[in-house]
C-alpha positions in Angstrom: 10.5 13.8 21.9 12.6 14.2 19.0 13.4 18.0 16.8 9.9 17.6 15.8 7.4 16.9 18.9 5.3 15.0 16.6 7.0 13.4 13.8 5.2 11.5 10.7 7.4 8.4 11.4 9.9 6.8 13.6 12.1 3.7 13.6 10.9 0.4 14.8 14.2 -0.9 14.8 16.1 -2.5 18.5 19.0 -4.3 18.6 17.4 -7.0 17.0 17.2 -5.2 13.5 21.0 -4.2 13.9 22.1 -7.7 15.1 20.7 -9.0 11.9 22.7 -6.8 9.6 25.6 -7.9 11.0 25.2 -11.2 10.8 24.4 -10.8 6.8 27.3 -8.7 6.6 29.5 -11.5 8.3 28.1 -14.3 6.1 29.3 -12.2 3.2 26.1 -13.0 1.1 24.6 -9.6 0.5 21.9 -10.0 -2.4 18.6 -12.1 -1.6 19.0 -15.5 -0.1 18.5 -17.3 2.3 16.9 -14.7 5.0 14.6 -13.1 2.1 13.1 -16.6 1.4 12.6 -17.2 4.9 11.1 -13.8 5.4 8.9 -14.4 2.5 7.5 -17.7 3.9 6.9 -16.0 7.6 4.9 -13.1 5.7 2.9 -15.1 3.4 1.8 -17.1 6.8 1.2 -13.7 8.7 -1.0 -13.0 5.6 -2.6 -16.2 5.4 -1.2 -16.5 1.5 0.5 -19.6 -0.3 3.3 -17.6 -1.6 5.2 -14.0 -1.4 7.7 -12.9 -3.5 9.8 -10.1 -2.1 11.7 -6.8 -4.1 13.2 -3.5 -3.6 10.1 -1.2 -2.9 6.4 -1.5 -2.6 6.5 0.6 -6.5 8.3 -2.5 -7.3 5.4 -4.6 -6.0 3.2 -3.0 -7.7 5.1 -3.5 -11.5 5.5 -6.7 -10.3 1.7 -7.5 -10.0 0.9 -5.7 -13.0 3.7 -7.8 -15.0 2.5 -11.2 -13.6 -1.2 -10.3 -15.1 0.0 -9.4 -18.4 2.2 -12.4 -19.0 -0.5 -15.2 -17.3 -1.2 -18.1 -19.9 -5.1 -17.8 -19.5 -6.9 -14.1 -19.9 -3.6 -12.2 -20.0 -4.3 -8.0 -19.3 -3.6 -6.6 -22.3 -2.3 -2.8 -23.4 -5.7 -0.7 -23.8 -7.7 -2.8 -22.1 -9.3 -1.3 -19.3 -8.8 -1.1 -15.3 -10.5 1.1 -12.7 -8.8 2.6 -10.3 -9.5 5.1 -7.0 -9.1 9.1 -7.6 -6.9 8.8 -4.4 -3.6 6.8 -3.7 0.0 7.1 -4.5 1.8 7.6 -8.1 3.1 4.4 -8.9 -0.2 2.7 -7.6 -0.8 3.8 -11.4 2.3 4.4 -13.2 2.7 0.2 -13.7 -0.2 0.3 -15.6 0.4 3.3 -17.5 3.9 1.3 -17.9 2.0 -1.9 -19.5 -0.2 0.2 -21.6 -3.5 -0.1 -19.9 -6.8 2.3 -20.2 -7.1 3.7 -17.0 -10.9 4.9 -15.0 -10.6 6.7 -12.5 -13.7 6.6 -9.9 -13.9 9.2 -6.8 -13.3 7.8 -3.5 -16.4 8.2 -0.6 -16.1 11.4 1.7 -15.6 9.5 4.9 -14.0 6.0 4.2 -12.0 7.6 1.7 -11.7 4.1 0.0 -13.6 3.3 -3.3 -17.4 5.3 -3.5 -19.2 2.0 -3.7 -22.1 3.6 -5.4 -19.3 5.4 -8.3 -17.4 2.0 -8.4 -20.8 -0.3 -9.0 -21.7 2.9 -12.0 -18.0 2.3 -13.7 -18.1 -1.3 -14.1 -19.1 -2.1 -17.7 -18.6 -4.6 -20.0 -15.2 -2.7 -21.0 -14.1 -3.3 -17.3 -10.6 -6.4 -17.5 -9.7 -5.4 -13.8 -9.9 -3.2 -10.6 -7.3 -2.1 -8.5 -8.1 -1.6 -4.8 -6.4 0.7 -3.1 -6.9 0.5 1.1 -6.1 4.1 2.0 -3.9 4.9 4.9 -4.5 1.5 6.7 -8.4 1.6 6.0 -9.7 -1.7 4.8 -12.4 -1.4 1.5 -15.9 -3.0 1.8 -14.6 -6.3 0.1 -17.9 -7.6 0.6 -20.0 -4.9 -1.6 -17.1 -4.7 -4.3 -17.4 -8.6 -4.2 -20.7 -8.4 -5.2 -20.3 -5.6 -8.2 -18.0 -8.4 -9.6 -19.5 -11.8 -9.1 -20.1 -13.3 -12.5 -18.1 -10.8 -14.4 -14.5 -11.8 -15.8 -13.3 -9.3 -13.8 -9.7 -9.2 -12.1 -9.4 -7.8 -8.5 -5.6 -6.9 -7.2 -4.9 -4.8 -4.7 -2.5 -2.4 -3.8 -2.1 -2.7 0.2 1.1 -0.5 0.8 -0.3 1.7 3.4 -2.4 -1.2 4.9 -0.5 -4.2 6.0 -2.1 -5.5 9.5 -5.8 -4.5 8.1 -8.2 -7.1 8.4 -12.2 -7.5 7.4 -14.1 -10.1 9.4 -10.6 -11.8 9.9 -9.1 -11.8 6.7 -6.0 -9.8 6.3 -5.9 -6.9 3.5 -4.0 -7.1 0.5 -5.4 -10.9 0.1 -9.2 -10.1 -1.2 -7.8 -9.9 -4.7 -5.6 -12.8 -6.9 -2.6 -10.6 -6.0 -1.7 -8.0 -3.0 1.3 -5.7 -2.6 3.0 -4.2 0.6 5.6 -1.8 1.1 8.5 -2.3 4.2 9.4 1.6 3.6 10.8 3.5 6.5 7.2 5.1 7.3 5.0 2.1 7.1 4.2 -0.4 9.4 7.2 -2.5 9.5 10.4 -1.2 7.9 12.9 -3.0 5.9 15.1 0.2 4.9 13.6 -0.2 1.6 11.2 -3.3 0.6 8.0 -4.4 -0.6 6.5 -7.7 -0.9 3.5 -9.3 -3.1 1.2 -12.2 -2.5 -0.7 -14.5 -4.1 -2.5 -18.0 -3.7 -1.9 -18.4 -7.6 0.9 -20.7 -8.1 1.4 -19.6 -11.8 1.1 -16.2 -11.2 4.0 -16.8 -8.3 6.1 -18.3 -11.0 6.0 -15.4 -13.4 6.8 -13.1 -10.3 10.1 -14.8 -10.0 10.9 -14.7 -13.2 9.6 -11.6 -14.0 11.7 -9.8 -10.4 15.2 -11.5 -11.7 16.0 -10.3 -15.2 13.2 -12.7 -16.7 15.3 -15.5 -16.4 14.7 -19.1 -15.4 17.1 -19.5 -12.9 14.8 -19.1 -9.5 12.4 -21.3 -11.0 11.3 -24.4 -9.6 12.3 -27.6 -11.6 8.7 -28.1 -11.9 6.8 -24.6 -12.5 3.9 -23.2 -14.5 5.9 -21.3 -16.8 8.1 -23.0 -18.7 6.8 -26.9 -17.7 10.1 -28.3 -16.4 13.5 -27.5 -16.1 16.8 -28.8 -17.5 19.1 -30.3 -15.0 22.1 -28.5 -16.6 22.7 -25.6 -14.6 24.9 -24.1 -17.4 21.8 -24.2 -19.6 19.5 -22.5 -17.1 21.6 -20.0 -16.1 21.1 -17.7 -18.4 17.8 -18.6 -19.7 15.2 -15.9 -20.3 11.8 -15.9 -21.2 10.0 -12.9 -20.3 10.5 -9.1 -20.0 11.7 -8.9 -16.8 13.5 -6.6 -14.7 16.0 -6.5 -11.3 13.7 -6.0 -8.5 15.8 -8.1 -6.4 15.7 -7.5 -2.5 18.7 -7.3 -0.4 19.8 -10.1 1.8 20.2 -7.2 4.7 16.5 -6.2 3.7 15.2 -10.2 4.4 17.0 -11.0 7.9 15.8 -7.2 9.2 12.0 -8.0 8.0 12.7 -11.4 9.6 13.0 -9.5 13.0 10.0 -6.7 12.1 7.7 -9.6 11.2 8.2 -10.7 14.7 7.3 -7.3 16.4 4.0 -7.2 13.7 1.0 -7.5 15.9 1.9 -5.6 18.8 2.9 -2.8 16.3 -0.2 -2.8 14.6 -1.8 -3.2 18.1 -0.6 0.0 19.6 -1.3 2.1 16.5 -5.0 0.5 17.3 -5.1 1.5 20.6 -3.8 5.2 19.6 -6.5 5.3 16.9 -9.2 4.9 19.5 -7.9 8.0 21.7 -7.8 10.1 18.4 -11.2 9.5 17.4 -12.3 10.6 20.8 -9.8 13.6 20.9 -11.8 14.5 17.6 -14.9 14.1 18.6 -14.1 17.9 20.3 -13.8 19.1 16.9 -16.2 18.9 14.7 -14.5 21.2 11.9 -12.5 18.4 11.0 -13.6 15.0 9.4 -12.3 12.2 9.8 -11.6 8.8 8.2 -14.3 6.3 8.8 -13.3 3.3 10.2 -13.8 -0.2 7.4 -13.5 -3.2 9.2 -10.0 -3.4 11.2 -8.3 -0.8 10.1 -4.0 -0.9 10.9 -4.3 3.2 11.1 -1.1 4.1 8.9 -1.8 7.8 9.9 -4.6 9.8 11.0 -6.5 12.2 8.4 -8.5 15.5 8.9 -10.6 17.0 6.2 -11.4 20.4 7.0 -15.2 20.7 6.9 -16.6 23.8 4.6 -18.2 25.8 7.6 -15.3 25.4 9.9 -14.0 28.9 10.1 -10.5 28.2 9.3 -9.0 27.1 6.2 -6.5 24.1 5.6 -3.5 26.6 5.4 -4.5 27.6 8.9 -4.1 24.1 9.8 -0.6 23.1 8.1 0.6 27.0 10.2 -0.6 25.9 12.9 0.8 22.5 13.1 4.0 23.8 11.7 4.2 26.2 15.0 4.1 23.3 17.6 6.3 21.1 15.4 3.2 18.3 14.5 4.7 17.2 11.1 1.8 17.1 8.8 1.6 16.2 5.1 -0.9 16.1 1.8 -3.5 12.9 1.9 -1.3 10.4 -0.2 -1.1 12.3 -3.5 -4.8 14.0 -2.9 -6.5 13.9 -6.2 -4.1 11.8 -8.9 -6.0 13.0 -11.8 -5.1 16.7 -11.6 -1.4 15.7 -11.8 0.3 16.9 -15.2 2.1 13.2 -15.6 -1.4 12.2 -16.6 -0.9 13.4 -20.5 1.1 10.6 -20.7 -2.0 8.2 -19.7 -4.8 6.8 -21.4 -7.6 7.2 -19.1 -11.3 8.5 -18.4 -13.0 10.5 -15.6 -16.1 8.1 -14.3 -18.8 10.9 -13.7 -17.2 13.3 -11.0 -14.3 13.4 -8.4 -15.9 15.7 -6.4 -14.7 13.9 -2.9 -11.2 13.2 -4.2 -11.4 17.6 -5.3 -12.6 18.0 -1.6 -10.1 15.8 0.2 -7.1 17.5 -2.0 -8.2 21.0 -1.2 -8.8 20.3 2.5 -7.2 17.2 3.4 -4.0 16.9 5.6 -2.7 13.9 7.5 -0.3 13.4 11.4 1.6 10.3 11.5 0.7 7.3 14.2 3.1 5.5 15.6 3.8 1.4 17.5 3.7 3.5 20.8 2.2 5.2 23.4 1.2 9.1 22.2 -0.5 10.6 24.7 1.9 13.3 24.9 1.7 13.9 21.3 -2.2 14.2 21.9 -1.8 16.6 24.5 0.2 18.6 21.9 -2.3 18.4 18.9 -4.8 19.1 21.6 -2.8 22.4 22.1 -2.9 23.4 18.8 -6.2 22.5 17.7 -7.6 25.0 20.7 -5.1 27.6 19.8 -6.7 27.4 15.9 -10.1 27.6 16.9 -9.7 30.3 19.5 -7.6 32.8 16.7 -10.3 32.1 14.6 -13.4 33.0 16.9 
């Protein structure tokens, strides 16, 4: 095991990963080419999408997907108009549309899923409602189908922000492709690493065209001759090459980042297989202990990490837990960000409460997460096994 006995993350990387920096550092080309679009078709046909566009981060993503709706021809999303999102996920899950000026709702996530409270979500939709962002929380699928249903026959727009989820699927569709738009993140920690990376898709041609304007500068140059943005190209490359036409930013990838995802897309399902098969030995290693909740299974879930919620009459406090885990080296950490809405950043927002957070108050007080990993942990089990009995038997 490594200086901790149960780290949060490790690297998925062989001599594969390394092999294919060296060739990108041979061939001199070190900014996206050639290996990021090839990586971008294999993961748009992993995900079953028509077209990914990859950048620097999954934060990146998410601006991205947020930029691509605001510039669209036909029902653009406008600053103030308003989009609900879950109580629970990570910061810039909201600060892009903080960034583009929209109205934020925030709606409390259900006690067990911890996804969207279907029941809170159905109650926030009103006329007022432009969009929803779903957010599949630490590799947990939502209930497509019910949220589907609160938006058929509404002009609604559903993206979603799939960072923590890649590999998730519900009745064999993959997350992140429920909505017009999904975003992923290749960080170090999640399923597949790309040192840093994050990729959207879409099956929306124009919105794919924005994207690559939108990730390079705003500028035409990545465009297809023929595109949805700017109808069709000049052949004079002198022209083009400095040609912009919307706000745009550089969220470019690196060429290292495309021939190492290249390799990880590869590896994919047997990685989210094993973190599978580990899932099913937690859940019955915490079936022993009933003072601790945990996530509720939507669909397929890829299992990012493992939560525990630590119930109100469990005789031991989270605190209790984190010293614990701190004592047998289990690295442990916060649920995502816990509750967004306490955070101080928000008075730069406009946003609403919808009714209560009272699950997303509970998870933050009480919630912790352990990483899962693309192997075996049995030993790790044995561990957390350890210092789950040590815990209860202090406390009796």
């Amino acid at each position: 095991m490594s200086a901790s006995n149960y780290p949060l993350a490790t690297a998925t990387w062989d001599d594969a990963e390394y092999q294919a920096i060296q060739d990108v550092i041979a061939s001199g080309m070190f900014t996206m080419g050639a290996k990021v679009q090839e990586f971008e078709k294999q993961f748009a046909a992993y995900t079953g999408s028509k077209y990914c566009v990859m950048v620097n981060s999954g934060s990146s993503a998410n601006l991205l997907m947020i930029a691509a709706l605001r510039f669209r021809k036909e029902s653009p999303l406008l600053a103030g108009e308003e989009i609900i999102v879950p109580a629970v996920s990570w910061s810039t899950t909201y600060h892009p549309l903080q960034q583009y000026g929209l109205k934020l709702k925030f709606v409390d996530v259900d006690r067990d899923t911890l996804n969207y409270d279907i029941d809170a979500l159905a109650a926030a939709v009103t006329d007022k409602t432009r969009a929803i962002m779903i957010v599949n929380l630490l590799g947990n699928p939502n209930d497509f189908e019910a949220i589907q249903a609160i938006v058929a026959g509404r002009n609604i727009v559903v993206v979603e922000d799939n960072c923590e989820s890649l590999g998730a699927q519900l009745n064999g569709r993959q997350a992140g492709t429920f909505g017009v738009m999904g975003t992923y993140s290749a960080f170090f920690s999640h399923h597949i690493s790309t040192m840093e990376g994050g990729m959207v898709v879409t099956d929306d041609e124009e919105l794919y065209h924005i994207m690559l304007s939108v990730r390079a500068h705003g500028w035409t140059r990545n465009l297809p001759k023929h595109n949805k943005l700017t109808g069709t190209k000049s052949d004079d490359a002198f022209v083009e090459s400095f040609k912009f036409v919307l706000p745009g930013y550089n969220l470019r990838p690196l060429e290292m980042s495309g021939a190492i995802g290249i390799e990880q897309i590869r590896k994919l399902p047997g990685l989210v297989s094993e973190r599978r098969r580990n899932a099913a030995k937690f859940q019955s290693l915490m079936a022993d202990y009933p003072q601790l909740r945990i996530q509720k299974e939507i669909g397929e879930s890829s299992w990012f990490g493992f939560s525990m919620i630590v119930e109100p009459n469990a005789g031991f406090s989270r605190e209790d837990v984190v010293r614990v885990f701190n004592e047998h080296q289990i690295d442990v950490r916060p649920i995502v960000a816990g509750n967004f809405a306490k955070n101080e950043v928000l008075r730069w927002f406009d946003y609403e409460i919808h009714g209560t957070l009272d699950n997303a108050d509970e998870l933050d007080r009480n919630g912790l997460f352990i990483g899962n990993h693309h192997y075996e942990l049995d030993e790790q089990f044995d561990l957390l096994r350890t210092a789950l009995n040590k815990l209860i038997k202090a406390k009796q």
